[in-house]
N, C-alpha and C positions, 0 to 999 in steps of 0.2 A: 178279779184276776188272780188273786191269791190263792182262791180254793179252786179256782181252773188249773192252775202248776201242780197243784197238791193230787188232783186226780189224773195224775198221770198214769199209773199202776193201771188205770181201767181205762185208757186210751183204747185199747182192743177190744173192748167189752159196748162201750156207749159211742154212739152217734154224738156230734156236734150238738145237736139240740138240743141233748138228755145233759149233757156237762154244761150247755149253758142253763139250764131251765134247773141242775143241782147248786150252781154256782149262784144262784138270785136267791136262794131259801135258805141256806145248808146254813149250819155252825160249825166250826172248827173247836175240837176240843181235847186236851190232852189231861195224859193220865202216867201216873206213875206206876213202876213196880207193887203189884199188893193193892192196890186200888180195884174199888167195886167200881165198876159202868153201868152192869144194871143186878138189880136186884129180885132176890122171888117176891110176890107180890105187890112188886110196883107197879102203877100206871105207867102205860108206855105214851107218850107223844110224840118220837122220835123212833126212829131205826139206826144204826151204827152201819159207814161204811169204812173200813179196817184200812187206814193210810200206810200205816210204818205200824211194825211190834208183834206181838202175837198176844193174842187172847185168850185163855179158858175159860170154855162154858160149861156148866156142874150143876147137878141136879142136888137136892137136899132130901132126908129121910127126917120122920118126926122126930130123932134122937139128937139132930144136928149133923149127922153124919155126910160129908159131901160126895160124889160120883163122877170121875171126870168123865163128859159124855163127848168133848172134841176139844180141837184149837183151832180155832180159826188165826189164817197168816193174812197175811197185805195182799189189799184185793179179795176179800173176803163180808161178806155179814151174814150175820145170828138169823139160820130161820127160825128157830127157837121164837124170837124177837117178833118176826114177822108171820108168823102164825097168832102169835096173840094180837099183833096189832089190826090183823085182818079180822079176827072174831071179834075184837074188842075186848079182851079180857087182860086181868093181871099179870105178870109175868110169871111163869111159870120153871125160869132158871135162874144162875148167878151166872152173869159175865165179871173176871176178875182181869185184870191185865199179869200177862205171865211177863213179862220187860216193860219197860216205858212203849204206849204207844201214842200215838196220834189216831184220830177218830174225826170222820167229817156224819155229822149229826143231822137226817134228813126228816122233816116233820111227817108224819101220818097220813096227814090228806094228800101230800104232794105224793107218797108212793103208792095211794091207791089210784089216785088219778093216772097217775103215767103207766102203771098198768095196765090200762085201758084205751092210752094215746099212743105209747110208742114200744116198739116193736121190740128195739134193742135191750131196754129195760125190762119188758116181758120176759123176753129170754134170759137174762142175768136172774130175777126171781125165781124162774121154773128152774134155772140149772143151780141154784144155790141151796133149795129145795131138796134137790134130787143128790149135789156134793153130800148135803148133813147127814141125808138118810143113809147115803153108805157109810158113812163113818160111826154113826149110829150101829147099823148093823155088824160094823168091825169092831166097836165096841160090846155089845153083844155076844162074839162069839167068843173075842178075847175072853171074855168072864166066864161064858160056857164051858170051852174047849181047851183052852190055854190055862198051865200051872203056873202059882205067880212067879218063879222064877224068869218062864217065858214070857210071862206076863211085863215083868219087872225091866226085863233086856230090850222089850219089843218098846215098853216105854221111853228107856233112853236112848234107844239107835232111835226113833222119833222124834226125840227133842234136839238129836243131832241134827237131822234132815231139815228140820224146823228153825235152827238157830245157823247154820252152818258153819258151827265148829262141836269141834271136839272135845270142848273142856266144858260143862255143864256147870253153872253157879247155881245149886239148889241142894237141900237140908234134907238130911233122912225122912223129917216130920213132913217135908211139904210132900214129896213120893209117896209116902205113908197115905197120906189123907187125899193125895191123888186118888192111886190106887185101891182105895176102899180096906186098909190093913193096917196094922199094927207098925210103929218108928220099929220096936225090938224087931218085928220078923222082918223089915226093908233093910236093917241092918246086916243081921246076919243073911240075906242072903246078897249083898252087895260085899260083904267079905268071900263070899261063894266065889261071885263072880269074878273079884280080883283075884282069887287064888288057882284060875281058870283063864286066867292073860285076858280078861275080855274087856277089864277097864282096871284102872287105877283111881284110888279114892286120897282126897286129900281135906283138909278142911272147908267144907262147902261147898266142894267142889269136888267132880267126877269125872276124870278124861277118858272116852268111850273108845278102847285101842280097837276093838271088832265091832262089823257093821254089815 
């Protein structure tokens, strides 16, 4: 009954069957701001469906260097995740929680079965699939085509749309290592930006006046 209330968010997404037949297996489990959910080369047993909070998923370079590649919001999961749980391999990202979230935790074999049995969870796979890859690809072109300033603005009207407010709680350094660059260059151009009315900087925090 508990984890039936909890998937409410995906009421429109799953059939009666599918939320009863997540509700018999699933785990509920929470996580804090800065906590790792999954990791690069973990074994996966599990898939993540995204309750409350938002998530960053980040690719890793051999220097250590991290890549934000999306955020998954509520009513969301990692195909990341579910690509390698269907080939069977390690993980191949880092999911981080960007707020505190809640996470209902579906085993392996139940999402390859249902796959195969019901229709509506079909469809939530193939279209969660197809959500990552465009964001993938806007990720992509951001780094192609986009200078980081555009880069840098396109990120926090973002995490506006994502968080629904205005005042941002995050650190030069987490931006920085978002965005694949230096705290010194997110600084000076987040002075750019406030000298530009397009936000105000304060300790820790960022309120995004344009959007």
């Amino acid at each position: 009954m508990v984890i039936e209330k909890l998937l409410h968010p995906f009421d429109y997404l799953f059939d009666k069957e599918i939320i009863n037949d997540i509700a018999k297996v699933a785990i509920i489990k929470s996580f804090k701001k800065h906590d790792i959910i999954i990791d690069i080369g973990q074994d996966l047993n599990h898939i993540p469906l995204l309750i409350n909070g938002n998530i960053k998923v980040l690719r890793e370079d051999n220097d250590g260097n991290e890549l934000l590649l999306y955020v998954l919001e509520t009513g969301d999961t990692c195909a990341m995740s579910l690509t390698c749980c269907m080939a069977k391999s390690k993980s191949k990202i880092r999911a981080i929680a960007d707020e505190d979230a809640t996470v209902i935790m579906i085993p392996i074999i139940n999402m390859r079965a249902w796959f195969n049995t019901n229709e509506s969870w079909r469809n939530f796979i193939l279209q969660s699939y197809q959500d990552r890859f465009d964001e993938m690809l806007e990720t992509i072109d951001t780094l192609a085509f986009m200078k980081m300033d555009e880069r840098l603005f396109k990120y926090l009207t973002n995490h506006v749309k994502l968080s629904g407010s205005t005042t941002l709680k995050v650190t030069h350094q987490e931006i920085a290592e978002d965005l694949h660059t230096s705290r010194v260059v997110i600084s000076r151009l987040l002075k750019q930006l406030e000298k530009e009315s397009k936000i105000q900087l304060g300790r820790n925090r960022i309120v995004v006046l344009k959007f």
